[in-house]
N, CA, C and O of each residue as an XYZ file, in Angstrom:
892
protein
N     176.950    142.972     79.957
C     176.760    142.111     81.133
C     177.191    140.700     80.795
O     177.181    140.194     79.673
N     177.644    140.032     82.150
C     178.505    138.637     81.495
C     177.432    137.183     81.790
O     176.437    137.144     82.513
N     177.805    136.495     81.279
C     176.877    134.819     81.717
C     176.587    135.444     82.827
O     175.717    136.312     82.895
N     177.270    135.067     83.761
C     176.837    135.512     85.386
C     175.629    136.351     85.648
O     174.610    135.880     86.151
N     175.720    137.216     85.406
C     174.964    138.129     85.340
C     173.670    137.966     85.018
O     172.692    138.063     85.760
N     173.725    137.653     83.593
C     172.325    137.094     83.270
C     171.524    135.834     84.133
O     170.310    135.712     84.300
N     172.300    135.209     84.473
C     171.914    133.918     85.393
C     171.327    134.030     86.192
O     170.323    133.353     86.410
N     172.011    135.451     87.313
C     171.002    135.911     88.289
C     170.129    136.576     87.966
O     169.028    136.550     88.515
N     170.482    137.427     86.859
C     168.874    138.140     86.859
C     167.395    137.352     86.693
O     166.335    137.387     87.317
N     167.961    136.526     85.361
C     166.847    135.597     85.208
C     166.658    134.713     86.959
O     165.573    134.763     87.539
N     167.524    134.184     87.399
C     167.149    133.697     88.679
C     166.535    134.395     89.815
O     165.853    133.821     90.664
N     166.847    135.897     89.804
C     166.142    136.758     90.312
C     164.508    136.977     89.848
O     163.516    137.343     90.477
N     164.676    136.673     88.798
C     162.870    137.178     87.963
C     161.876    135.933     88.396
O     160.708    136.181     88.693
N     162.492    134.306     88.423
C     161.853    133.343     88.791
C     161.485    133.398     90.185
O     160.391    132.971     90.553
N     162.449    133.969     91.103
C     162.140    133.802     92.410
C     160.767    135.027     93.071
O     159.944    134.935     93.981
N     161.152    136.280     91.894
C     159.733    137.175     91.943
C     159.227    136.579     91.462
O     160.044    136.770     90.560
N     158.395    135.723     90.945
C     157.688    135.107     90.305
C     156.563    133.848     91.114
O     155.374    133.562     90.975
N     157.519    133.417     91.854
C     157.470    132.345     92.770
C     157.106    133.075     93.804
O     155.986    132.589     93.652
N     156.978    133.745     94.671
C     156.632    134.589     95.321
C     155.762    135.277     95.449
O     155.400    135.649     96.565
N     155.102    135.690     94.198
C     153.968    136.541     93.630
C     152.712    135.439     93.585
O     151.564    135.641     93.980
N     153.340    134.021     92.898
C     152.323    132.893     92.976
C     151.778    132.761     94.202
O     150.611    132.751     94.595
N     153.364    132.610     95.017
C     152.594    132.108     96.485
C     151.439    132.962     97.109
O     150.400    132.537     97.613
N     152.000    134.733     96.912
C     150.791    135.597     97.702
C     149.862    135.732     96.947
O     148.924    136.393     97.392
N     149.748    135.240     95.679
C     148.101    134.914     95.547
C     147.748    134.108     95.742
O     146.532    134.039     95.917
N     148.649    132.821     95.857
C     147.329    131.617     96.703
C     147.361    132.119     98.214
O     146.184    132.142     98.574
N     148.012    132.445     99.040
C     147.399    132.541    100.273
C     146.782    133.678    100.114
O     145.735    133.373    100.685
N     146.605    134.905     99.732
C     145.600    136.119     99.372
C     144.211    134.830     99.514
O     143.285    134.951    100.316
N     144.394    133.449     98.378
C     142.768    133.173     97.656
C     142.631    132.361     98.984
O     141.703    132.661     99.734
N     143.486    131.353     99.332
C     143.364    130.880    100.696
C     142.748    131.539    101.771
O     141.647    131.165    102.174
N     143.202    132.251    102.152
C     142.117    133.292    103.145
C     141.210    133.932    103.129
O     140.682    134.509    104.081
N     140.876    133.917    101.936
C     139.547    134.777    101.467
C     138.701    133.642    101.522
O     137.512    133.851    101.283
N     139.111    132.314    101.826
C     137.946    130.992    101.688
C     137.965    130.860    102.789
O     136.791    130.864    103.158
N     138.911    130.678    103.988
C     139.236    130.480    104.823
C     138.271    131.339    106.114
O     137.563    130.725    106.912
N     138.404    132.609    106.103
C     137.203    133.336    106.733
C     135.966    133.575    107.003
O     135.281    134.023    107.922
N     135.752    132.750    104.937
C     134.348    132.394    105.170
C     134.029    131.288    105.584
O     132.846    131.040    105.821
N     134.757    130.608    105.720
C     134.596    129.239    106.069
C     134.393    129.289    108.118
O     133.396    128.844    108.687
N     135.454    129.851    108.759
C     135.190    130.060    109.677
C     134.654    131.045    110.299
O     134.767    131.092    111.524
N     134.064    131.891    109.711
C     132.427    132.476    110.206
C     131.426    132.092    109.939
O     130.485    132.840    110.205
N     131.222    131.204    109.508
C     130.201    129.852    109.615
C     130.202    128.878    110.640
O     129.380    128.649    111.527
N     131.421    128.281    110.311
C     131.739    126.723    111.080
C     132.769    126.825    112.308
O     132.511    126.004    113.189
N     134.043    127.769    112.605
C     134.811    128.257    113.215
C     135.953    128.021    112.822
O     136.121    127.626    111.668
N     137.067    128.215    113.727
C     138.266    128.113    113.075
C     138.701    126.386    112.973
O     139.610    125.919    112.286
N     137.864    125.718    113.774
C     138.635    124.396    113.974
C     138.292    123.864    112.632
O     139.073    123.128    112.028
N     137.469    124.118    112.290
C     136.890    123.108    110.275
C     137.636    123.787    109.806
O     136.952    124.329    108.937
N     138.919    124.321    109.705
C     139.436    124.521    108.853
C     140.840    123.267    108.708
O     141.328    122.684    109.677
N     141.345    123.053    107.018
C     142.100    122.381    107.272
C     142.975    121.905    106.334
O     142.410    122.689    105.572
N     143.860    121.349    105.600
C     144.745    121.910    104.641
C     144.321    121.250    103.684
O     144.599    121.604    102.539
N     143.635    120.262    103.902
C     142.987    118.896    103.475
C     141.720    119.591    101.928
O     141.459    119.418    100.738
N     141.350    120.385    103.109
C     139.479    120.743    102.306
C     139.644    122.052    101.814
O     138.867    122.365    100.912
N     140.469    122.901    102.186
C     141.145    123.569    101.333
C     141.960    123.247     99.690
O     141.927    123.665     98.532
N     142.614    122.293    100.477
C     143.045    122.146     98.983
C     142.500    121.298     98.138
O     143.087    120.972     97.107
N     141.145    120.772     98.510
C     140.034    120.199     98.064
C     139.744    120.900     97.111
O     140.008    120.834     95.911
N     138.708    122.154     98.234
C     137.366    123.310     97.861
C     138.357    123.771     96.203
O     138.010    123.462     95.063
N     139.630    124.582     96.611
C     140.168    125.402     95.921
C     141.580    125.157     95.074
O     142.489    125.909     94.725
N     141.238    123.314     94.869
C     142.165    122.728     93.524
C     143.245    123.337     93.406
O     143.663    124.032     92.480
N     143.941    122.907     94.903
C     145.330    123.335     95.252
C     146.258    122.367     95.700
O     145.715    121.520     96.410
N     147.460    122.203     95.531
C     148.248    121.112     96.120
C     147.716    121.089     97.509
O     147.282    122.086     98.085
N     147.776    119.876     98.017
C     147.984    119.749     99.659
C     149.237    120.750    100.253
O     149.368    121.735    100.979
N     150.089    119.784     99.415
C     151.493    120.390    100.205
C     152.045    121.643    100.101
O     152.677    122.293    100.935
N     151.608    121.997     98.550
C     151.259    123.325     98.647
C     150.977    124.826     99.818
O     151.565    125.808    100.273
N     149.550    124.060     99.854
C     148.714    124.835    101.434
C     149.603    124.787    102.445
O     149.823    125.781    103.137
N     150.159    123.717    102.620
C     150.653    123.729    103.947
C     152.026    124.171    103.883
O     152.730    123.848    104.840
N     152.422    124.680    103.180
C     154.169    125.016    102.845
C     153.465    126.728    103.241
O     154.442    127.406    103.559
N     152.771    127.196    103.285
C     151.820    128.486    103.449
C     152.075    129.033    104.792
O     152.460    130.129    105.200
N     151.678    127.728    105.449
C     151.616    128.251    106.634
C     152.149    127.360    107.509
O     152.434    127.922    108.566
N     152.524    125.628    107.497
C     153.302    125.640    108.141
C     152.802    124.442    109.095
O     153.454    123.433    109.363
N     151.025    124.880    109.723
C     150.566    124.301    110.767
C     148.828    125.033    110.437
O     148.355    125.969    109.793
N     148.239    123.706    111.511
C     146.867    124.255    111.573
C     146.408    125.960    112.366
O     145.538    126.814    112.200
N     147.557    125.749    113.231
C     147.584    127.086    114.243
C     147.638    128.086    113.494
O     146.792    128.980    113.468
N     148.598    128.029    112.844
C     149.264    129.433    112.303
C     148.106    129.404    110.685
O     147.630    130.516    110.453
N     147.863    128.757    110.098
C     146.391    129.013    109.328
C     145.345    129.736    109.747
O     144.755    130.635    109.148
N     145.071    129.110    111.238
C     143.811    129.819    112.470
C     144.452    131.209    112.577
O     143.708    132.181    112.447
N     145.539    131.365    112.765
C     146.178    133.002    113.400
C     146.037    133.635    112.018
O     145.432    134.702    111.908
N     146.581    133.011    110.936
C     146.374    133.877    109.507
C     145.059    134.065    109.451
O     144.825    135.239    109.164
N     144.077    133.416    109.602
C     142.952    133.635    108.944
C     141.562    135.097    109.865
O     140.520    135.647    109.509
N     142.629    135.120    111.355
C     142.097    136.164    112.343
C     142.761    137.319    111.507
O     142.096    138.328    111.270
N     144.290    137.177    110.972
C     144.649    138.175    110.782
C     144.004    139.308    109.270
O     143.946    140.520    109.067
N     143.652    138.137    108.550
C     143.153    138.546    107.021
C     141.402    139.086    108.047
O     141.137    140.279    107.901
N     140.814    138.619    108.566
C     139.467    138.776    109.521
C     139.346    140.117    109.799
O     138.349    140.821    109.634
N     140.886    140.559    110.418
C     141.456    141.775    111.194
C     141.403    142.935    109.592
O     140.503    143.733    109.331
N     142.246    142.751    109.033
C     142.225    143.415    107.702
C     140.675    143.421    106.987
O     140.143    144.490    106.692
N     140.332    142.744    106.861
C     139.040    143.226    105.679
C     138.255    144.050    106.735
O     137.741    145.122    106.413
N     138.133    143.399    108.388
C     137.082    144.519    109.041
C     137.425    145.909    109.424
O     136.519    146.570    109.932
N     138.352    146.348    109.295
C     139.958    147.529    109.252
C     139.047    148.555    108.203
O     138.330    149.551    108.302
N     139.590    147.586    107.080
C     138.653    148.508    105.583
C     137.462    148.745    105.841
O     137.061    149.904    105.945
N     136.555    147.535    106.015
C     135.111    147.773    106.179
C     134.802    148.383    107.391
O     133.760    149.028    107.272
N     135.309    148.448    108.578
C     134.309    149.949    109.331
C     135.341    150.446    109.703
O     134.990    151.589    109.995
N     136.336    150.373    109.885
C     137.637    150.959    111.125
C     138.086    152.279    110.469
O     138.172    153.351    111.068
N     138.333    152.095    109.303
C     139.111    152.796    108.157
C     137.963    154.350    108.172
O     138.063    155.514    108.559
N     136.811    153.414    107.441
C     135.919    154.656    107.394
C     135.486    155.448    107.940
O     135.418    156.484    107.278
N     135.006    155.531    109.193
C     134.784    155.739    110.342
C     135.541    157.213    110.467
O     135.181    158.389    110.435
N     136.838    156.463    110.634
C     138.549    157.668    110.777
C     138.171    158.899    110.042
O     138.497    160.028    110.409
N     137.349    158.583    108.809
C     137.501    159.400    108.054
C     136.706    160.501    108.308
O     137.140    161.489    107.715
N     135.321    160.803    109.214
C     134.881    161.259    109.974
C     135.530    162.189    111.262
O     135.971    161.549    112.217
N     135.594    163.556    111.304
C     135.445    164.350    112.177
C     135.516    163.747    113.382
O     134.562    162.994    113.572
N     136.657    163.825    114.680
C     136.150    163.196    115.839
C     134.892    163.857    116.459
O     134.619    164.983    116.043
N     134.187    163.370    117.286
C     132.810    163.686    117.552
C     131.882    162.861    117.732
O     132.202    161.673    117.731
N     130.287    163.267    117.966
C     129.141    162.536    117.629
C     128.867    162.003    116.274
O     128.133    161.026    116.126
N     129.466    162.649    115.222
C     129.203    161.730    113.838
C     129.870    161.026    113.800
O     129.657    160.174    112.937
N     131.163    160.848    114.689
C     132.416    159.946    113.842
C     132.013    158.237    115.131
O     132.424    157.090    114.953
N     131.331    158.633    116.018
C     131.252    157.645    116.681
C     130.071    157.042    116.084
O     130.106    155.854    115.760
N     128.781    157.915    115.867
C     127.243    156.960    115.084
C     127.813    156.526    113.959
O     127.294    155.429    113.754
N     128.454    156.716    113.251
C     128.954    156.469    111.875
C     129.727    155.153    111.914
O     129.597    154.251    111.086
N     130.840    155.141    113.347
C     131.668    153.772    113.560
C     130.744    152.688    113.835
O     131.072    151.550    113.499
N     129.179    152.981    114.632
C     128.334    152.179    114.868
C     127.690    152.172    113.717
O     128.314    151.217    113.254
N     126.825    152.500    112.728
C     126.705    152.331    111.471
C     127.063    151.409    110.858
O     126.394    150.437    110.506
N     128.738    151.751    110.576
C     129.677    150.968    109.413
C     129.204    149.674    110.174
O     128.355    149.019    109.571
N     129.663    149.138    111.551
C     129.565    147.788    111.889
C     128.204    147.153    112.132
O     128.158    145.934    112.294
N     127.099    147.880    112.170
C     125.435    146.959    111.831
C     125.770    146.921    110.581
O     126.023    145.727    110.420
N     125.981    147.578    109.331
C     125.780    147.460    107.823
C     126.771    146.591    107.901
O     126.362    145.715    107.139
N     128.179    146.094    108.447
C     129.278    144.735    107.876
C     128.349    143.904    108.255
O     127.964    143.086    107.421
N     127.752    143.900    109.608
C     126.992    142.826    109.399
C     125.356    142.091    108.734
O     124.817    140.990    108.843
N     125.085    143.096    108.194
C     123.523    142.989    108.039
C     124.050    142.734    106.556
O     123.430    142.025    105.762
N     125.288    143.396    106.244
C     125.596    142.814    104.602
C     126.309    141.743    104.387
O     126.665    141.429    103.251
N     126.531    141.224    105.188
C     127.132    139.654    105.768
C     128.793    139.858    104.527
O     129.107    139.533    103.382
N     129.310    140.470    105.515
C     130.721    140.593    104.372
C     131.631    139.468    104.932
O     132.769    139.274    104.504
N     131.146    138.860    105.758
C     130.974    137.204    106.013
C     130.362    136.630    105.943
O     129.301    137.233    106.103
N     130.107    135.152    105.696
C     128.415    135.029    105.577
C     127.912    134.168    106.484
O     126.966    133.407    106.283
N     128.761    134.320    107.848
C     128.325    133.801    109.102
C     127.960    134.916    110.157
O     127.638    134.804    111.340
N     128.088    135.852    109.482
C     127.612    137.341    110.459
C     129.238    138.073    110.906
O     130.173    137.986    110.111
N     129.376    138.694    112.101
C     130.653    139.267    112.420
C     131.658    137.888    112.551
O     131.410    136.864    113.188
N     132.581    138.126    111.933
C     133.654    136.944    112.058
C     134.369    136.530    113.541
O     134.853    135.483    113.972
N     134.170    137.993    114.140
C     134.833    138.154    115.915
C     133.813    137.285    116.584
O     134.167    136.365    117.322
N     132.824    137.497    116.396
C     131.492    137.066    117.743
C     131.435    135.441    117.587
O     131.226    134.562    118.423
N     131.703    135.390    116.187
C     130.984    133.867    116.628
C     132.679    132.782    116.755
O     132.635    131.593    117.072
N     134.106    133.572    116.416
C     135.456    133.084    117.194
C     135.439    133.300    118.451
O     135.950    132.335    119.020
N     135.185    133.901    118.995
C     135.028    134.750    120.373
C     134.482    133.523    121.173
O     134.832    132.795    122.102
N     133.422    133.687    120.303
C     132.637    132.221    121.140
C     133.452    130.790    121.476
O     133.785    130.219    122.515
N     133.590    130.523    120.080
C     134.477    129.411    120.100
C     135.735    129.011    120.712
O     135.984    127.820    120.903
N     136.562    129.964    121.036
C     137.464    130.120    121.703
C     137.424    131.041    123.408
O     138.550    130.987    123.902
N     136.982    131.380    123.808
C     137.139    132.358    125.027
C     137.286    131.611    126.153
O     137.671    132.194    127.167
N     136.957    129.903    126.211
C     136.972    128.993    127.339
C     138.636    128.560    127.318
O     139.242    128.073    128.272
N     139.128    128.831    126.148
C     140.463    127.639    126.014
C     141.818    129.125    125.643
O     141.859    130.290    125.246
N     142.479    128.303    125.995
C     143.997    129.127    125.985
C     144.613    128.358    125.366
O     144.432    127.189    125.026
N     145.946    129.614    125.118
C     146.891    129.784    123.581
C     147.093    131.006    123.105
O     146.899    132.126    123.578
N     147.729    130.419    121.580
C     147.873    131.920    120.763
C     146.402    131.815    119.933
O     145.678    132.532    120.624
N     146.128    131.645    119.563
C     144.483    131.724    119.257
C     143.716    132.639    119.886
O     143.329    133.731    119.472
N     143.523    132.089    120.949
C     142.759    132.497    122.262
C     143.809    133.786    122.667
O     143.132    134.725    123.088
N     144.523    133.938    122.663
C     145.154    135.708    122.628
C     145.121    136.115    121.689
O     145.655    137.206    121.489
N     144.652    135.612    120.952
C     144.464    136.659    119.252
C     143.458    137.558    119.597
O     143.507    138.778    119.756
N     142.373    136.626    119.704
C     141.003    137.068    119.886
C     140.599    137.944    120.793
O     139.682    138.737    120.579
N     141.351    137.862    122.051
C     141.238    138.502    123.141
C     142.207    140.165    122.811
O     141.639    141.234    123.033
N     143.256    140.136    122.429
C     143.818    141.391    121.800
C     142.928    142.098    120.891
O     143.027    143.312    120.713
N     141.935    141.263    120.227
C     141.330    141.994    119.125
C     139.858    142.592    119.824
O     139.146    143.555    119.541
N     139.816    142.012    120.393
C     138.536    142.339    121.125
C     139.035    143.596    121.847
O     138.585    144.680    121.475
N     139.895    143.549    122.814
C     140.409    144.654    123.795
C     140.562    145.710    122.796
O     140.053    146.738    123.243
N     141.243    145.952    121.177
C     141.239    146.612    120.440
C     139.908    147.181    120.218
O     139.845    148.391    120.434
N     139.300    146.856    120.005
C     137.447    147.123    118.984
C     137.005    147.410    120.622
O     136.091    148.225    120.503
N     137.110    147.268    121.432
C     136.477    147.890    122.947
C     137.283    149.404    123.155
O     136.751    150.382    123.680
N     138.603    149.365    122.654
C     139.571    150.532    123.534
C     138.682    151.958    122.102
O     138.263    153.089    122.345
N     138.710    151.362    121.037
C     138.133    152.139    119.839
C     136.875    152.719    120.177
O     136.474    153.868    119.992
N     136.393    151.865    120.634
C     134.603    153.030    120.846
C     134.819    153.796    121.880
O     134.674    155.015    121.972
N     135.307    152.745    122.953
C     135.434    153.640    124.260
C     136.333    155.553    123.887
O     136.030    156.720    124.137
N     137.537    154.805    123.161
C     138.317    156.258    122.669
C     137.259    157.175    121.690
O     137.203    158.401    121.790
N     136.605    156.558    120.933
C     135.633    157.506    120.197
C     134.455    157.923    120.791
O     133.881    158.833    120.194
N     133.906    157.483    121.862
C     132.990    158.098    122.820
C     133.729    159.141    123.080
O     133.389    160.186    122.524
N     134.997    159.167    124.030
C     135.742    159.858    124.587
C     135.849    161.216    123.834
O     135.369    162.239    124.322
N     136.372    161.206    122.855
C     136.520    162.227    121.603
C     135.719    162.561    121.632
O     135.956    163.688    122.067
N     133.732    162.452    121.365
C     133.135    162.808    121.477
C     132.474    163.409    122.716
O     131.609    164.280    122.631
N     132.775    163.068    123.497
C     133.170    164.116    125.060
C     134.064    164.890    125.087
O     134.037    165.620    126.079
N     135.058    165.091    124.246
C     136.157    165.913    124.818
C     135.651    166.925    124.063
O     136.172    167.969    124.457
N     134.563    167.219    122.787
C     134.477    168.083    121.898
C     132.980    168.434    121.989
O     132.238    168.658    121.033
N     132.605    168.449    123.511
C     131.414    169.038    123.984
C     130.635    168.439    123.786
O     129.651    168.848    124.401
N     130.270    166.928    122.781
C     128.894    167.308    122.160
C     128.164    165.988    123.116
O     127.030    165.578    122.864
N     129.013    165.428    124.223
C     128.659    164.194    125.187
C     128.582    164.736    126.527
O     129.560    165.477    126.622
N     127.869    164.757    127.715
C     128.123    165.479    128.516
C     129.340    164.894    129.399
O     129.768    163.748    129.537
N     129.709    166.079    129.915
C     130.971    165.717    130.754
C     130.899    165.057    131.833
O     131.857    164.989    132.603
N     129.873    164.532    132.033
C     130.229    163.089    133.159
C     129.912    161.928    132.805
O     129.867    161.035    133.651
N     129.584    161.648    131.302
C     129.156    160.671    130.889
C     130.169    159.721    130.942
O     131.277    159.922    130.446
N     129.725    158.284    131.746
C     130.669    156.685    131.506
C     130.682    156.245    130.586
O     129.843    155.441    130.180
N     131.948    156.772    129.796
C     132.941    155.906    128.789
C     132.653    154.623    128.380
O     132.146    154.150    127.363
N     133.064    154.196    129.338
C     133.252    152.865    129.663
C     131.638    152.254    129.886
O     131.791    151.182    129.300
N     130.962    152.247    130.104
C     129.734    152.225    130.444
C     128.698    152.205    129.016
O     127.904    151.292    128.789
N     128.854    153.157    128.315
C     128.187    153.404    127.011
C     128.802    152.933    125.944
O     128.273    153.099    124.844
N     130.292    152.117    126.084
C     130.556    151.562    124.767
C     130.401    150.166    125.290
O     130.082    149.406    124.376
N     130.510    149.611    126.375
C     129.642    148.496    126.859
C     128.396    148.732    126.146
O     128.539    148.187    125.052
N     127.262    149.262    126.215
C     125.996    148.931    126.253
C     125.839    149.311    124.604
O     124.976    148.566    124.140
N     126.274    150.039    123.772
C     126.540    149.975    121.990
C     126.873    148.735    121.957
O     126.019    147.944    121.555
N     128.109    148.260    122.342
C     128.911    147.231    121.654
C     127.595    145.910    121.946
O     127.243    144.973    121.228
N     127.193    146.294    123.107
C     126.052    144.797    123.288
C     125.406    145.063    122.614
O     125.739    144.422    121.617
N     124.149    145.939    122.256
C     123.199    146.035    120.867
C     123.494    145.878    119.793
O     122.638    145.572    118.963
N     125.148    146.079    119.369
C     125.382    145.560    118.119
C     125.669    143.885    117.893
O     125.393    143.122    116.968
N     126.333    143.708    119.153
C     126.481    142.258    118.959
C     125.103    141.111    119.344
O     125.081    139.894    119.154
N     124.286    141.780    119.793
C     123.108    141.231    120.057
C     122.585    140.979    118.646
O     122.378    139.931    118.034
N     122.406    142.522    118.253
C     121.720    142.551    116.757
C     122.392    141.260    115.951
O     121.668    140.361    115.524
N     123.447    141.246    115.823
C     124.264    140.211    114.975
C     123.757    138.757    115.165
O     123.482    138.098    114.162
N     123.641    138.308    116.210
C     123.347    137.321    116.828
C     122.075    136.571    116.506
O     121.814    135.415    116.171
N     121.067    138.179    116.843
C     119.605    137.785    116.306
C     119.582    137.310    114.720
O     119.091    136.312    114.194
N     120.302    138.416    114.181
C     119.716    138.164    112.311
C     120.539    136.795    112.298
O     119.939    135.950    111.633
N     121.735    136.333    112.839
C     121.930    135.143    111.824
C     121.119    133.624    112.150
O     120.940    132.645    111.425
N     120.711    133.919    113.631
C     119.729    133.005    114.293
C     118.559    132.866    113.050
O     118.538    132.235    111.993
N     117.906    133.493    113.513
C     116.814    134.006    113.107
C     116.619    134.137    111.372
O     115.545    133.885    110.826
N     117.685    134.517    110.728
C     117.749    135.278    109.154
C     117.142    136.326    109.545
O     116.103    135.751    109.870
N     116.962    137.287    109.755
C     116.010    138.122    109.480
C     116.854    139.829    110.099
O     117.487    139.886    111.154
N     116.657    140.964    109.217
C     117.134    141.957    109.340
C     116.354    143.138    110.331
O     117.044    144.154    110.408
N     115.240    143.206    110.998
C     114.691    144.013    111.762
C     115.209    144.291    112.751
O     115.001    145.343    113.357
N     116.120    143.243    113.163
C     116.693    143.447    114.478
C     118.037    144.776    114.384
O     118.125    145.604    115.291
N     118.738    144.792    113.498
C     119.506    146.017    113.122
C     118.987    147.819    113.305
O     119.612    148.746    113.821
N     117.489    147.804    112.593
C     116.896    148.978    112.642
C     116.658    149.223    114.204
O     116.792    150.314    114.757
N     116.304    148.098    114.790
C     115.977    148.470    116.656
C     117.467    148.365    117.062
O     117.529    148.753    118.229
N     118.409    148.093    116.720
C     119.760    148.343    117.693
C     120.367    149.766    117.332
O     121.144    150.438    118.010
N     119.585    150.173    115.576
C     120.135    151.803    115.594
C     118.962    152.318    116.220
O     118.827    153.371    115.597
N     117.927    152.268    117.125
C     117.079    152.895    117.382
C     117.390    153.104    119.155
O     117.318    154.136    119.821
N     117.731    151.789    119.553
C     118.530    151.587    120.679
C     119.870    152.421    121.117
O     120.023    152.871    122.253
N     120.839    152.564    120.029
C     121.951    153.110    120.123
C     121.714    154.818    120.255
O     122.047    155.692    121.055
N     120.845    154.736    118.832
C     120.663    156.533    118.786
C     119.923    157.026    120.489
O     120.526    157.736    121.294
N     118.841    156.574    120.662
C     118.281    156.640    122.246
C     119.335    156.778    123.325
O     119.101    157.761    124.027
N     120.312    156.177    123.649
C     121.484    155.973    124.360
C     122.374    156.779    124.063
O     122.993    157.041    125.094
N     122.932    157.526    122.878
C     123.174    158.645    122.434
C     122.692    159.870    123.144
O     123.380    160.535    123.918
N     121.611    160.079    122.856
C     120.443    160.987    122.732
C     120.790    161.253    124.766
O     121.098    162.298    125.339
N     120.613    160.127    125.243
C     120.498    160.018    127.200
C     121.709    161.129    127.184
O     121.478    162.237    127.669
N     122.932    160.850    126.658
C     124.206    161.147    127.398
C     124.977    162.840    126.202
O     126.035    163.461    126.302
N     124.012    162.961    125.408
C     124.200    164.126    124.506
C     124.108    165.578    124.942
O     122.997    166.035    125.209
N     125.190    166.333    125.033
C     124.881    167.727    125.804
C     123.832    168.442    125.364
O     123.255    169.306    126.026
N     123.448    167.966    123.788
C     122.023    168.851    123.187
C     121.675    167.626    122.321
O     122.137    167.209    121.259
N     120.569    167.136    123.253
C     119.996    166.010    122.278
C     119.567    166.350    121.023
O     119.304    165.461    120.213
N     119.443    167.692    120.701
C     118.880    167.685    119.615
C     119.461    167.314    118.219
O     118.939    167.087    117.127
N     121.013    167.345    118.774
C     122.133    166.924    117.981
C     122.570    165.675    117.540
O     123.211    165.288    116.563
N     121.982    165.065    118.655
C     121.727    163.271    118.566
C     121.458    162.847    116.960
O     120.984    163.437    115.990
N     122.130    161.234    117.248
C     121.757    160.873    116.013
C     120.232    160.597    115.769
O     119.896    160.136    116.860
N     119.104    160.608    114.973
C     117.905    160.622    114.755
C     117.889    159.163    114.360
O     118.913    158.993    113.698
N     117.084    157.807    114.467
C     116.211    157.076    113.701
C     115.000    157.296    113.005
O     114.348    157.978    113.795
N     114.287    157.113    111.949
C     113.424    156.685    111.645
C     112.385    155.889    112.109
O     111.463    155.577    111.356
């Protein structure tokens, strides 16, 4: 192989290199970043206190992403991914049916009662913050939401189509009234601190189950 050759390769190896740096600082960037705004929201975030908190260039951070916006949209999107893994993923892995839907409700009281944020669900309290004002922000949130609504509703569904829901049961109707006990529950413990409120929203959910179950006996059970 000639000079040339070597020149690029080695110039090739620096630029993997450079590259690999960058996606681990924004990997570590967003992993601060989420927690930061499921606490405080997306607006405290900022390239400033970032590269404060996590003894990073300024210019650095912002060569990342660019803008405050597109930080806010990254940091829904990394939000989107870890809650994917933590209930979405698992869930799937479940039989469609009555287990695969108590189980999707499950995974999401335990993300939150185990605060895999440590402002509670990362959606509810953006949701909040944003749902008055428009943008790409404010369509993030709103896509993600319509997502995590079309999911239960489709996994109710499944669980109607495979007998074990009765066949006139509202869809639409019963992943409304889950999705509110869970987000209620959420609401209460981070108000409040306190975890009791979780055991009454699976006690709530399973009951509501149990109403619309072709053989309640099949229902999910509480304690």
């Amino acid at each position: 192989m000639g000079a040339g050759g070597v020149d690029e390769d080695t110039a090739t190896t620096r630029l993997d290199g450079r590259v690999e740096r960058g996606n681990r600082t924004r990997r570590l960037v967003l992993r601060r970043t989420v927690d930061i705004a499921s606490v405080e929201g997306l607006e405290a975030l900022s390239v400033g206190r970032l590269a404060t908190e996590l003894r990073l260039s300024k210019s650095g951070v912002f060569a990342l992403f660019g803008s405050k916006q597109e930080l806010q949209l990254a940091t829904v999107r990394e939000a989107a991914r870890i809650y994917t893994e933590q209930v979405i993923r698992p869930a799937a892995e479940v039989a469609p049916g009555m287990g695969r839907l108590w189980r999707l409700c499950d995974l999401w009281l335990e993300y939150s009662r185990g605060r895999v944020f440590p402002g509670g669900c990362f959606f509810y309290g953006v949701i909040a913050e944003f749902d008055a004002r428009s943008g790409p922000v404010h369509d993030a949130m709103v896509g993600a939401h319509r997502a995590w609504m079309s999911l239960v509703e489709r996994t109710a569904a499944e669980a109607r189509d495979t007998g074990e829901l009765r066949a006139d049961t509202d869809i639409p109707q019963l992943a409304f009234e889950i999705v509110a006990l869970m987000e209620t529950s959420n609401a209460f413990s981070v108000l409040h601190d306190e975890e009791t409120v979780y055991r009454r929203a699976r006690s709530g959910i399973a009951a509501r189950l149990r109403s619309v179950a072709a053989d309640p006996a099949t229902a999910p059970q509480v304690p």
